[in-house]
N, C-alpha and C positions, 0 to 999 in steps of 0.2 A: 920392849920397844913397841910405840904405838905405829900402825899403817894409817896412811890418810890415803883417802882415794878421791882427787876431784874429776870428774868426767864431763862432758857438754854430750848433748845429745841434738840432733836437730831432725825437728818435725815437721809436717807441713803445718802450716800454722790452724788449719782447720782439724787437724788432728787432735789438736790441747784438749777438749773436751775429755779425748777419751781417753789421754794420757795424763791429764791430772786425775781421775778415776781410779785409772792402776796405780800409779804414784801414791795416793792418798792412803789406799790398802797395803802398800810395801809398808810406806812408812811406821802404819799404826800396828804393822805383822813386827815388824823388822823390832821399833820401838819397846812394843810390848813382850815380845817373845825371847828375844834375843838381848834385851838388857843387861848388862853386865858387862859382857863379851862386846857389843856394842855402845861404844861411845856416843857417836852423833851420827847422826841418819837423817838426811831432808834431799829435796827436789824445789828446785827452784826456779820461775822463768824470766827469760831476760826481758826488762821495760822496753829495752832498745829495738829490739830483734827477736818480730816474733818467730815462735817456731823451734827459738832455743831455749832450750833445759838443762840444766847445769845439776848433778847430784855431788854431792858434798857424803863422805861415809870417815869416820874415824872408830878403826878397830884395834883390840886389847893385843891381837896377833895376828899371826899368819893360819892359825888352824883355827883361830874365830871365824874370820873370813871364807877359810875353806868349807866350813861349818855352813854359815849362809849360803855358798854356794849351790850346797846339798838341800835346802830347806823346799817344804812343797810352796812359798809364798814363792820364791825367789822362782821357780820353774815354772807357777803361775804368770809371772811378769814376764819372762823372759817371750813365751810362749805369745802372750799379747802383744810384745811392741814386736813380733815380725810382723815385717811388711809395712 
């Protein structure tokens, strides 16, 4: 059974610069490293409403996911959007 995860995220909108940066690195971490295991991976922001980012994740399982939990990209990220 596949997990999907959609989340929103909201930023001040003057933030995006530095969160499509981190984004762009999860993705290409996530994408490249974790394939398999990892279905679909992106970040995305709303036309409407700046500030929001919406992440879209589809994994093979629940210890795929717990997997990327553990990953050093994913603690990189994590580590960045505080604050």
């Amino acid at each position: 059974m596949a997990i999907v995860i959609s989340a929103e995220i909201r930023v001040a909108p003057e933030e995006l610069p530095k969160i499509r940066a981190f984004a762009a690195v999860m993705v290409e971490k996530t994408n490249t490293l974790e394939k398999g295991p990892c279905i679909a991976y992106a970040f995305s922001e709303d036309f409407n409403e700046p500030g929001l980012v919406r992440a879209f994740e589809v994994w093979e399982s629940d210890e795929a996911l717990a997997a990327h939990f553990r990953t050093p990209h994913m603690a990189d990220f994590q580590q960045a959007m505080k604050g």
